[in-house]
GUFI-483086 format. One record per residue (C-alpha): residue number from 0; residue in one letter; x, y, z. Coordinates in steps of 0.25 Angstrom, whole numbers, plus 5000, padded with zeros to 4 digits. Layout:
# GUFI-483086
REC	num	residuo	X	Y	Z
REC	NUM	A	X	Y	Z
...
***
This chain:
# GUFI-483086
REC	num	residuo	X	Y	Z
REC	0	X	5102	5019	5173
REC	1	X	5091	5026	5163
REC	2	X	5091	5042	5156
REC	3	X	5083	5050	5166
REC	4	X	5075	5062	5157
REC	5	X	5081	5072	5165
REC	6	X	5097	5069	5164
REC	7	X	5098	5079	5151
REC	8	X	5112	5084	5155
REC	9	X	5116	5068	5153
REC	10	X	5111	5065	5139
REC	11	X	5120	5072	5130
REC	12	X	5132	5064	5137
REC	13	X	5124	5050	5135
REC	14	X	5121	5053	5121
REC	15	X	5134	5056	5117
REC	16	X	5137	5042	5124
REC	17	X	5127	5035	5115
REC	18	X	5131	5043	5102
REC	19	X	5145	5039	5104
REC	20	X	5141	5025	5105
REC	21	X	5134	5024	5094
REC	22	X	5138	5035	5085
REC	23	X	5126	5044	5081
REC	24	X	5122	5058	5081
REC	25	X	5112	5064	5089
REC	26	X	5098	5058	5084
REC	27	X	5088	5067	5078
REC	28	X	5076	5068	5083
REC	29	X	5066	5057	5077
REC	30	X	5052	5065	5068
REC	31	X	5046	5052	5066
REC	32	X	5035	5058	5062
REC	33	X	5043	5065	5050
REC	34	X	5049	5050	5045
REC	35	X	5040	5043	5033
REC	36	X	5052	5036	5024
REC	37	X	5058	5025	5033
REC	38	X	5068	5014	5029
REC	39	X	5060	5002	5030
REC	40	X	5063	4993	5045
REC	41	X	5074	4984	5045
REC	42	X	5063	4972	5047
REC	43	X	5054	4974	5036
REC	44	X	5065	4977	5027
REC	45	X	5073	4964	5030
REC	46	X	5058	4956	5024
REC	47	X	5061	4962	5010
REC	48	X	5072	4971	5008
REC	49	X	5069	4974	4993
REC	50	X	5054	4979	4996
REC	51	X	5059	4992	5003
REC	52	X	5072	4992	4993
REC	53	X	5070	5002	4978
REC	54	X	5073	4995	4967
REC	55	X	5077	5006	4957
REC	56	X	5074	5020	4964
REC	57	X	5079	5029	4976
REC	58	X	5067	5038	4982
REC	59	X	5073	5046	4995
REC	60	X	5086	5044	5003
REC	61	X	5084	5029	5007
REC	62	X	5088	5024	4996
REC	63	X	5095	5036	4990
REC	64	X	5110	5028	4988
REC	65	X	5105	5013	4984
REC	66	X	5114	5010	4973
REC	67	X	5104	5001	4967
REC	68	X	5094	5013	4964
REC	69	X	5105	5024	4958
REC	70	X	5100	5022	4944
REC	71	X	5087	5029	4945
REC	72	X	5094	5039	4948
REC	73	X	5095	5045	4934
REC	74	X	5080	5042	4932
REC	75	X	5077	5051	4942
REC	76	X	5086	5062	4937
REC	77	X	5080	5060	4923
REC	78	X	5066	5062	4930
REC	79	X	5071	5073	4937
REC	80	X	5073	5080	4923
REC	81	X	5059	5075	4917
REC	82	X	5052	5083	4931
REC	83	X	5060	5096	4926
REC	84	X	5053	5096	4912
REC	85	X	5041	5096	4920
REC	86	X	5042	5107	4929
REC	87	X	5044	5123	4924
REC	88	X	5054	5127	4929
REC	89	X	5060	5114	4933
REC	90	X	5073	5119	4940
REC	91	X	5070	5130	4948
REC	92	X	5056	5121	4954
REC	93	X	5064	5110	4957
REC	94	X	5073	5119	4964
REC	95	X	5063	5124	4973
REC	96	X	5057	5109	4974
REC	97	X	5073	5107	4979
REC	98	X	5072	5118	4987
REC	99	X	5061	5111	4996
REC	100	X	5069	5098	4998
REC	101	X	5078	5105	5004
REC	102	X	5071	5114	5013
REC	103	X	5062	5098	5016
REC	104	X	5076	5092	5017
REC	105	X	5074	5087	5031
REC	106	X	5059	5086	5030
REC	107	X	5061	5076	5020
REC	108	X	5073	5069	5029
REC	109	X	5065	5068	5040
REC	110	X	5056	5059	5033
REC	111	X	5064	5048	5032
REC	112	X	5067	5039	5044
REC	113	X	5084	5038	5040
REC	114	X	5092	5049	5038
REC	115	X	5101	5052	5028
REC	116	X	5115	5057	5025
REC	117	X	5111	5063	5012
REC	118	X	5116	5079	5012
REC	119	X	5105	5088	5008
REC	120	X	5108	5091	4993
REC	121	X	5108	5076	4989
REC	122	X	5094	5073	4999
REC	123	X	5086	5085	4992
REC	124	X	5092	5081	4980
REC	125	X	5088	5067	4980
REC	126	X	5073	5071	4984
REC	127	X	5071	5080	4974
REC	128	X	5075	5070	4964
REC	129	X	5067	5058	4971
REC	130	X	5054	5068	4970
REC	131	X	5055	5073	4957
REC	132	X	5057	5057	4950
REC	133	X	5045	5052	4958
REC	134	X	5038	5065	4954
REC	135	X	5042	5062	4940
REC	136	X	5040	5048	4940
REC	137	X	5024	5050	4947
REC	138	X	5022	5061	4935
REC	139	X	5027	5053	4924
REC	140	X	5019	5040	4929
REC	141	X	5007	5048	4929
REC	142	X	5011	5054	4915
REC	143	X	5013	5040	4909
REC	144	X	4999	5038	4906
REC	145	X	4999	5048	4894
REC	146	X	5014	5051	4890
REC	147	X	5025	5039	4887
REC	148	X	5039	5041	4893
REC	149	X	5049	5036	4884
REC	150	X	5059	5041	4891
REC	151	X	5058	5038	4904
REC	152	X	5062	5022	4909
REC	153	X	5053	5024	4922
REC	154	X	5041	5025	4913
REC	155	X	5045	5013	4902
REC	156	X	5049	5002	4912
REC	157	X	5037	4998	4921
REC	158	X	5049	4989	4930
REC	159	X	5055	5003	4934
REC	160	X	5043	5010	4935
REC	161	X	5038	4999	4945
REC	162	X	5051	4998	4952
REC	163	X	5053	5013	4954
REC	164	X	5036	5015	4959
REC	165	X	5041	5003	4968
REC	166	X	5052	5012	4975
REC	167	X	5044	5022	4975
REC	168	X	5036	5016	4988
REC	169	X	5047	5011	4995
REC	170	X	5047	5016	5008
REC	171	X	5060	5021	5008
REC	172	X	5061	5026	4994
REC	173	X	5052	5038	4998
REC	174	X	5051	5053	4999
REC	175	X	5044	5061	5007
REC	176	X	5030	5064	5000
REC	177	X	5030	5078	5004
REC	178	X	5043	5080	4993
REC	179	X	5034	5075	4980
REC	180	X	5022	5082	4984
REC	181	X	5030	5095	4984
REC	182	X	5036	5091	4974
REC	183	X	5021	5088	4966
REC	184	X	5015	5100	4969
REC	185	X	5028	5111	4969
REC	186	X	5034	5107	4957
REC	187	X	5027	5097	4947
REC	188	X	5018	5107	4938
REC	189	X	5004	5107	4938
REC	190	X	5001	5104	4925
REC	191	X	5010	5090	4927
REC	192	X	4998	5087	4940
REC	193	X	4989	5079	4935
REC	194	X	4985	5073	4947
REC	195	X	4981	5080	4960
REC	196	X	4991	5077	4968
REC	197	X	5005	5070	4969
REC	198	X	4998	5060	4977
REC	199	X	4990	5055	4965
REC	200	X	5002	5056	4957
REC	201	X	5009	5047	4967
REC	202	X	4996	5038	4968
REC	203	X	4996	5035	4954
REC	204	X	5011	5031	4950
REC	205	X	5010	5021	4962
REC	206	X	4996	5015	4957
REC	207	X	5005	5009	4944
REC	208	X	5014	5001	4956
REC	209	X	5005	4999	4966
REC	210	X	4991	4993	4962
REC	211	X	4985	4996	4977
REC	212	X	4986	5010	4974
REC	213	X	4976	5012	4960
REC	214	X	4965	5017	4968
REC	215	X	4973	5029	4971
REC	216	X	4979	5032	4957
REC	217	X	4974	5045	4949
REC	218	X	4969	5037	4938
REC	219	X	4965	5049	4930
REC	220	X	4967	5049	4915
REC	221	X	4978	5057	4911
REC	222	X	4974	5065	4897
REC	223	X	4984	5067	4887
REC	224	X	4990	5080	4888
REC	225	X	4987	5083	4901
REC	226	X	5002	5083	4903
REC	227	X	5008	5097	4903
REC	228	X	5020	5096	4894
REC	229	X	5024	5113	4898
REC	230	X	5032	5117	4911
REC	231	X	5024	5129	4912
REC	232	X	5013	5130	4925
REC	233	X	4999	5125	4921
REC	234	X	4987	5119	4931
REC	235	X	4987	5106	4935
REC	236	X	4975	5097	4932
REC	237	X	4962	5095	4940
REC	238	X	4961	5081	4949
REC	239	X	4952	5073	4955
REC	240	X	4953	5069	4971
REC	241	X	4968	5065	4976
REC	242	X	4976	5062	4987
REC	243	X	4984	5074	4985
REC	244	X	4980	5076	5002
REC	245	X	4987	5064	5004
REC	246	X	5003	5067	5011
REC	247	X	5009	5055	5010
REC	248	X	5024	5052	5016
REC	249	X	5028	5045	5004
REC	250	X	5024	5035	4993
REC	251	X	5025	5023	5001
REC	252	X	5014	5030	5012
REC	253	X	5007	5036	4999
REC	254	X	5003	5020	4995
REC	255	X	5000	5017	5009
REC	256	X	4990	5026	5008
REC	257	X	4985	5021	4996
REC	258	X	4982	5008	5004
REC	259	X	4977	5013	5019
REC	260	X	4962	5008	5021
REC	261	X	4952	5017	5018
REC	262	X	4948	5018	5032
REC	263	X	4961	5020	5041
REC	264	X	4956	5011	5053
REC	265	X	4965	5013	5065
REC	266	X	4971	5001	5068
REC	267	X	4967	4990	5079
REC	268	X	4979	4981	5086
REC	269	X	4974	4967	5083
REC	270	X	4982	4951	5085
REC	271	X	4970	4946	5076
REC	272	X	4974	4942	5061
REC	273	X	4963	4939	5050
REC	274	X	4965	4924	5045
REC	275	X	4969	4920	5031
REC	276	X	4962	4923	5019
REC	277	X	4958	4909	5018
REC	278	X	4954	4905	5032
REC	279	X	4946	4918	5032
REC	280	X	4938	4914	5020
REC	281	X	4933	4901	5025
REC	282	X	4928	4908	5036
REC	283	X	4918	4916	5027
REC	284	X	4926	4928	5024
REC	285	X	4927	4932	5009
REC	286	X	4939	4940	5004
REC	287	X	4932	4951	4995
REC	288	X	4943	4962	4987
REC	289	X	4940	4976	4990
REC	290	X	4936	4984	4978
REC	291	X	4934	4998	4976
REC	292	X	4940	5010	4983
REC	293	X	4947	5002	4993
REC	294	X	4963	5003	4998
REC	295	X	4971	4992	4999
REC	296	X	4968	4992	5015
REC	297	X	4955	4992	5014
REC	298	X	4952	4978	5020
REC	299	X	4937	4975	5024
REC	300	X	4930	4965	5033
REC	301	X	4915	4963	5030
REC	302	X	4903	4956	5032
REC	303	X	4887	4955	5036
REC	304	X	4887	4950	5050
REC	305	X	4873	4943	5048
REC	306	X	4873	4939	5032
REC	307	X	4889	4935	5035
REC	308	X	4884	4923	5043
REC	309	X	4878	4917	5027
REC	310	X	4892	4918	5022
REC	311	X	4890	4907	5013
REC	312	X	4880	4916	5006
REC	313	X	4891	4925	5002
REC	314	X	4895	4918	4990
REC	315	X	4886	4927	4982
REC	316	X	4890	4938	4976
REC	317	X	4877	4947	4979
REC	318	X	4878	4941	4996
REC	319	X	4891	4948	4997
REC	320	X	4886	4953	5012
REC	321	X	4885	4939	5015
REC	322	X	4902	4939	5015
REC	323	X	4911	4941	5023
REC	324	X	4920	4950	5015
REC	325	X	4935	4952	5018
REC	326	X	4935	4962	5009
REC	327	X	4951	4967	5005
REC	328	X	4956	4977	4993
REC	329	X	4963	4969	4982
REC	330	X	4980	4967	4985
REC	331	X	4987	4967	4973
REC	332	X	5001	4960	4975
REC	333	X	5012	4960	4966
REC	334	X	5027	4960	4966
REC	335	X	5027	4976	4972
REC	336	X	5015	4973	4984
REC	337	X	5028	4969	4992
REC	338	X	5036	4980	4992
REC	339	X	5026	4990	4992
REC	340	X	5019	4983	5006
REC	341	X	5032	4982	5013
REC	342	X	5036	4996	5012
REC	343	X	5022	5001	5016
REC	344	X	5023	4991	5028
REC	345	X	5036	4998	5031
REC	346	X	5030	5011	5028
REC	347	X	5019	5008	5040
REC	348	X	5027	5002	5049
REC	349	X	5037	5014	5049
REC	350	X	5028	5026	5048
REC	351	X	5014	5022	5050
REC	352	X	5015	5011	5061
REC	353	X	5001	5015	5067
REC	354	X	4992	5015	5055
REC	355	X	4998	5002	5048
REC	356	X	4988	4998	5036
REC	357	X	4997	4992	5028
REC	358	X	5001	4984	5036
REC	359	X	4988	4979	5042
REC	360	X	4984	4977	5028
REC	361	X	4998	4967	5026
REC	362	X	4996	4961	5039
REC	363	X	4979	4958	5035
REC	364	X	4984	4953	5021
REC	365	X	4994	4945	5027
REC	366	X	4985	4938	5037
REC	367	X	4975	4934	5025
REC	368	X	4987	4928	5018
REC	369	X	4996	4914	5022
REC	370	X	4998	4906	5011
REC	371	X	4993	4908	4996
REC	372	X	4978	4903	4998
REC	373	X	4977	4913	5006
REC	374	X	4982	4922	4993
REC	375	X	4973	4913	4983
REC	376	X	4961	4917	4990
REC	377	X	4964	4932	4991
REC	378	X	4968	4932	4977
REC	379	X	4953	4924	4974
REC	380	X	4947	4935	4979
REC	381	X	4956	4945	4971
REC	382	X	4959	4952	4986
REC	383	X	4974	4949	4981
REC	384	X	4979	4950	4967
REC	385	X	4993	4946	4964
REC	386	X	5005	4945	4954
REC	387	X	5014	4936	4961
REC	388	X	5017	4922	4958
REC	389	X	5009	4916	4968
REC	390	X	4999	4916	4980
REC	391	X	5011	4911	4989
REC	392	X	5019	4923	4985
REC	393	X	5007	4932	4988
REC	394	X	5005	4925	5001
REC	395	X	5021	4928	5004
REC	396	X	5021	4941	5001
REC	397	X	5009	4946	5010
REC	398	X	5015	4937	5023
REC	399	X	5028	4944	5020
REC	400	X	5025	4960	5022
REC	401	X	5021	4960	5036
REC	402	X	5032	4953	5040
REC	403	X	5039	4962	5052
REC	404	X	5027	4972	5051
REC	405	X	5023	4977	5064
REC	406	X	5007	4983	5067
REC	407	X	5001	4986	5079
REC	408	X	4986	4989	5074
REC	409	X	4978	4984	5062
REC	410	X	4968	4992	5053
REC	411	X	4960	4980	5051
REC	412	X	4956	4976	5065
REC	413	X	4942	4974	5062
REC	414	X	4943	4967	5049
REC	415	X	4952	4957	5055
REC	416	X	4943	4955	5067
REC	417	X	4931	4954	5057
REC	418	X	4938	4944	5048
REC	419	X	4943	4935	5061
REC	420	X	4929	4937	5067
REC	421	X	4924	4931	5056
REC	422	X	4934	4920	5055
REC	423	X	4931	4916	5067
REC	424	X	4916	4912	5065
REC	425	X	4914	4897	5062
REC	426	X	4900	4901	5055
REC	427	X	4906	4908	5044
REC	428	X	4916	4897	5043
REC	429	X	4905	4888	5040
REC	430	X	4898	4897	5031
REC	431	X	4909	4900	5023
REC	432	X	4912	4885	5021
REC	433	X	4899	4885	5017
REC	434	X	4901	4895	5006
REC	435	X	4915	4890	5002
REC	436	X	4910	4876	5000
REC	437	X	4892	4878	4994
REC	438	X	4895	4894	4992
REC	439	X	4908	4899	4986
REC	440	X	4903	4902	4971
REC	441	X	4888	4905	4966
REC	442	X	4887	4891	4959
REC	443	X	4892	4882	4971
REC	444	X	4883	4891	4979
REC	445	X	4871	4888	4969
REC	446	X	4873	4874	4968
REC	447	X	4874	4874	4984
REC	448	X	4861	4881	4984
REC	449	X	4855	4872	4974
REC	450	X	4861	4858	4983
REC	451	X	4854	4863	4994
REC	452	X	4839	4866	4985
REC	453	X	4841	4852	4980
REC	454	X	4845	4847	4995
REC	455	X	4832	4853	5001
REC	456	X	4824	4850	4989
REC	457	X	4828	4834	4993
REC	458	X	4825	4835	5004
REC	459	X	4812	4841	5004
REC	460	X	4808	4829	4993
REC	461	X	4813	4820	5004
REC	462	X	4805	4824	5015
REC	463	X	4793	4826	5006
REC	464	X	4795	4810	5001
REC	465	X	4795	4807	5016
REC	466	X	4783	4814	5021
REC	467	X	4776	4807	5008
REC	468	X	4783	4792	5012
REC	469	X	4776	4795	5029
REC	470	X	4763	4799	5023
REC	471	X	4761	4786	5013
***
């Protein structure tokens, strides 16, 4: 028997039947669009539970009660005090700031895909102090650079500092971006902006944690004195460019950003996988790293379809058109690289599963790497550079994150199809030999050059002691 759409005068009967039986309320209605904080899925959570997990701070309800975390608790109250001695009239602002939490109270609810039991006192009051020690924290990292704190741990102890940046990206240790903009530009006094924006400001604390992220740092020299030490009003300082447009949903969307390919490509469905790193360069192709403006994603497939077919020539530096140049921005890997994927992974899969860049990149990266030669020759090229103890652990780290991770489309359809078009030629399999074997450096290439000259120099003495031998 099925539910016809015209029995209205039935439904409130069955419900009541199903909420009896499984003891609920009556569901809200669902603003998907509204949700960017999620818990991270059971099945990617179950692959590394600690990666999703904070190590010493609590940002937003998720993990507002993990007993683990409590301690930093007093940190933030004594931040809470250092951010009144910067505003004039500290109480009565940070009333007012209050006073918009509340009236933003479900707003900011609604962005989280759980709901919680937390009453409305303890919720506001719990974002106001989350947004004032990350607002503290930003302004302080910024200030470092020309004033010591002796008295703050966060600043002395690099381990803390690290761990607590760490949290900070953690997809469910988040707070709405909205709350620290308002936050920025409502309460923190201009003459304490020296950046255009809180998105530079946020930018340049993350670029000391994550190395992918520099190009976007404000790396303007701070002058001494630039500081203002008063609490009255006074003009904030002229920038340069910024992202201060930019509205991201939180931090760990902030450094997706950072990463997207400069060219947004829609994606393509596509079966076809790129081979190793090392089948691909004995068939011609060359692993080139990526310099200049690029984003992490920016991945490139080039070549000269005529002067490509003298590969071998490409062992030059000034015939670098004669290559076929995989060309990929430098991936620095160290013991945070981890973490910080997974949680963007989770972050795409949940709230972004129609543009998912970051995890073609994994899937790409993981299709170049199998085993630790595949590593050592990345590394060669310095397209990789790593910390860990080995190239195996590098190997295992890479085929590990996309583990469980679902894609329908891939932003590098035609880079793939190039690199396996290429693959697939026996020609440039033959002229790669060529190179790797006579060709790989300028002196082999020389001395190859100069075997050959002798060769045909042989030769032509043989034939011209024959033609002499018939004549006599």
């Amino acid at each position: 028997m099925g539910v016809h759409s015209g029995s209205s005068s039935h439904e409130p009967k069955s419900l009541e039947l199903v909420k009896h039986v499984i003891d609920i309320g009556v569901p809200e209605k669902l603003r998907l669009s509204e949700r960017s904080i999620y818990k991270v899925p059971f099945n990617l959570r179950e692959v590394n539970k600690d990666a999703y997990t904070p190590y010493c701070i609590s940002i937003g309800p998720i993990h507002f009660e993990g007993v683990n975390l409590k301690t930093m608790q007093e940190h933030k109250l004594r931040y809470y005090l250092f951010f009144l001695d910067r505003v004039s009239n500290g109480q009565a602002i940070m009333k007012s700031f209050e006073h918009y939490l509340q009236n933003k109270e479900q707003e900011i609810r609604r962005c989280y895909s759980e709901k919680f039991t937390l009453s409305t006192e303890k919720f506001v009051a719990m974002m106001l102090l989350d947004a004032v020690f990350i607002m503290e924290l930003f302004l302080r990292n910024y200030e470092s650079k020309s004033k010591s704190f002796d008295d703050d741990l966060i600043m002395k102890q690099s381990w803390l500092a690290r761990d607590i940046a760490r949290d900070l990206i953690l997809l469910e240790n988040q707070i709405p971006f909205f709350v620290l903009l308002e936050l920025y530009e409502k309460v923190v006094p201009d003459c304490k902006k020296e950046h255009t924006g809180f998105v530079d400001l946020a930018f340049e604390y993350f670029a000391f944690y994550d190395p992918q992220m520099w190009l976007f740092s404000n790396n303007q020299e701070t002058k001494k004195g630039n500081f203002c030490c008063s609490k009255e009003p006074c003009k904030a300082k002229s920038k340069g460019s910024s992202f201060k447009d930019l509205k991201p949903e939180h931090f760990t969307d902030l450094i997706r950003f950072s990463y997207l390919p400069t060219d947004e490509t829609k994606g393509q469905a596509s079966d076809h996988v790129p081979r190793t790193a090392t089948k691909l360069q004995d068939s011609g192709e060359y692993f080139e790293k990526g310099g200049g403006k690029r984003k992490l994603l920016d991945v490139t497939f080039e070549k000269k379809q005529i002067l490509s077919l003298c590969l071998c020539l490409g062992c030059l530096q000034c015939l670098n058109h004669f290559k076929a140049r995989f060309r990929i921005p430098q991936l620095k890997v160290d013991h945070n690289t981890e973490c910080l994927f997974r949680n963007l992974i989770a972050f795409e899969q949940c709230h972004y599963p129609d543009k998912p860049y970051i995890c073609n990149y994994v899937n790409l990266i993981d299709s170049l790497i199998h085993t630790q030669l595949d590593v050592e020759l990345l590394v060669e090229k310095e397209v990789i550079v790593h910390e860990l103890g080995s190239h195996k652990e590098v190997a295992s780290l890479v085929n590990g994150l996309c583990k469980h991770v679902v894609t329908n489309s891939t932003c590098y359809y035609d880079t793939i199809k190039g690199l396996n078009d290429h693959y697939k030629n026996k020609w440039y399999h033959t002229m790669a030999s060529l190179r790797l074997v006579y060709f790989r450096d300028l002196w082999r290439a020389s001395s190859t050059v100069v075997g050959i000259a002798v060769l045909i120099f042989a030769v032509f003495q043989f034939l011209r002691a024959l033609r002499a031998l018939f004549k006599t």
